[in-house]
One Martini backbone bead per residue (centre of mass of N, CA, C, O) as a GRO file, in nm:
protein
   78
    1UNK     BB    1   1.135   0.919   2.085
    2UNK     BB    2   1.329   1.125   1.803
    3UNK     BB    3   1.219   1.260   1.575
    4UNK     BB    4   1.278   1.322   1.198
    5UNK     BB    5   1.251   1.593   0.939
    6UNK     BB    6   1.196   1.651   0.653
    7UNK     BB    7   1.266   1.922   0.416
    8UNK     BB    8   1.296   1.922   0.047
    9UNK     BB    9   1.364   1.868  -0.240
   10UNK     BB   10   1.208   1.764  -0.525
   11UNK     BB   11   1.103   1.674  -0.853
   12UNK     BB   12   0.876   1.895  -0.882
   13UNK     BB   13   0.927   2.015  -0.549
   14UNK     BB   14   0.857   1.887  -0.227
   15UNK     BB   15   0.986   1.684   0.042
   16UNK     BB   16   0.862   1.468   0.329
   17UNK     BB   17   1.074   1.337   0.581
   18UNK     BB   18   1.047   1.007   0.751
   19UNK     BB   19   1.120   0.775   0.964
   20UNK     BB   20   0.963   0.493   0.906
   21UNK     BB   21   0.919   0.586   0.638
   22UNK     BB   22   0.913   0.524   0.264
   23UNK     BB   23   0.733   0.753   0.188
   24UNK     BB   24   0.695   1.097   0.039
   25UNK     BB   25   0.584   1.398   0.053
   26UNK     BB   26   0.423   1.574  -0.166
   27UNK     BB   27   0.482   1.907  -0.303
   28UNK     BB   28   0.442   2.246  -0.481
   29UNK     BB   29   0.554   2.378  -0.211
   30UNK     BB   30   0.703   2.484   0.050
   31UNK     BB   31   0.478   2.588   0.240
   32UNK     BB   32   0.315   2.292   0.249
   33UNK     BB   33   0.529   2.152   0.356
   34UNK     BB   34   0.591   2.283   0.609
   35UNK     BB   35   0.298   2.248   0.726
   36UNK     BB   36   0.334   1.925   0.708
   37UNK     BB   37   0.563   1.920   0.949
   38UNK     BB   38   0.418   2.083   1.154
   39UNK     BB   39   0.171   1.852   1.207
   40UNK     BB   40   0.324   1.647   1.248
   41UNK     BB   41   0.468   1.699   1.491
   42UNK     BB   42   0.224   1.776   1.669
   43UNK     BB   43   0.149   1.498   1.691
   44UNK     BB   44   0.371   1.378   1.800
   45UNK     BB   45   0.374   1.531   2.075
   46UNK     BB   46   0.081   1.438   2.128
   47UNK     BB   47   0.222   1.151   2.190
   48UNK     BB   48   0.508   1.202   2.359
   49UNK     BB   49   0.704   1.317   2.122
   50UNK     BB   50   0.966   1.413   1.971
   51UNK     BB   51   1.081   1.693   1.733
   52UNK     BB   52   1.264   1.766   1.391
   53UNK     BB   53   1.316   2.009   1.171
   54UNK     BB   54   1.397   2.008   0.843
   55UNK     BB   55   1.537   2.316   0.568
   56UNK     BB   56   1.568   2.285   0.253
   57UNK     BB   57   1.692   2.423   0.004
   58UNK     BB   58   1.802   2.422  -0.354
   59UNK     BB   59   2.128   2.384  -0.249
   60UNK     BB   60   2.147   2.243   0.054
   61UNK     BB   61   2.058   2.475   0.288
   62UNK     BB   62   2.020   2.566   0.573
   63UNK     BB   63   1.743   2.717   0.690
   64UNK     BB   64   1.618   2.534   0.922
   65UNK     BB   65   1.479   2.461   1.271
   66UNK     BB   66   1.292   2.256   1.457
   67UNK     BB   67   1.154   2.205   1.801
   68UNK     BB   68   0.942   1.933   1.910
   69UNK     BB   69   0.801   1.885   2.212
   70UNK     BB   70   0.649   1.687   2.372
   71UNK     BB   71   0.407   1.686   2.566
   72UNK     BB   72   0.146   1.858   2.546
   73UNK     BB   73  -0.082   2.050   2.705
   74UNK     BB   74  -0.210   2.149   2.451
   75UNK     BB   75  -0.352   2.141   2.176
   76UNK     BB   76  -0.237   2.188   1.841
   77UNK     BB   77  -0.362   2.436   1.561
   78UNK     BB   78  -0.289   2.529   1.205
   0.00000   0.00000   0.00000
């Protein structure tokens, strides 16, 4: 399975979006939203399934992409 990850803005901060979850992670700044998308994909990856980052600035211009590949052979920590 291919999990998608979205960082975007929300009102009054930032918030972090995936399938399958109902809830948004809200953040007060945009790098601390980008750090839990990047522990939630590593987290995925390290489940054995794939997933992607997309990073929208504040005007819906997509800032970022990043793809993390699943079975990682080490655990990685952030």
């Amino acid at each position: 399975m291919f999990h998608e990850i979205t960082v975007a803005p929300a009102p009054g901060g930032w918030a972090v979006r995936t399938g399958g979850v109902e809830n948004d992670m809200l953040f007060l700044s945009g790098a601390s939203a980008e750090s839990a998308a990047r522990k939630l994909a590593a987290n995925v990856a390290d489940a054995g399934e794939a997933s992607e980052i997309l990073i929208y600035l504040r005007d819906g211009t997509l800032a970022g992409r990043f793809v993390c590949p699943g079975a990682l052979s080490e655990p990685r920590h952030f």
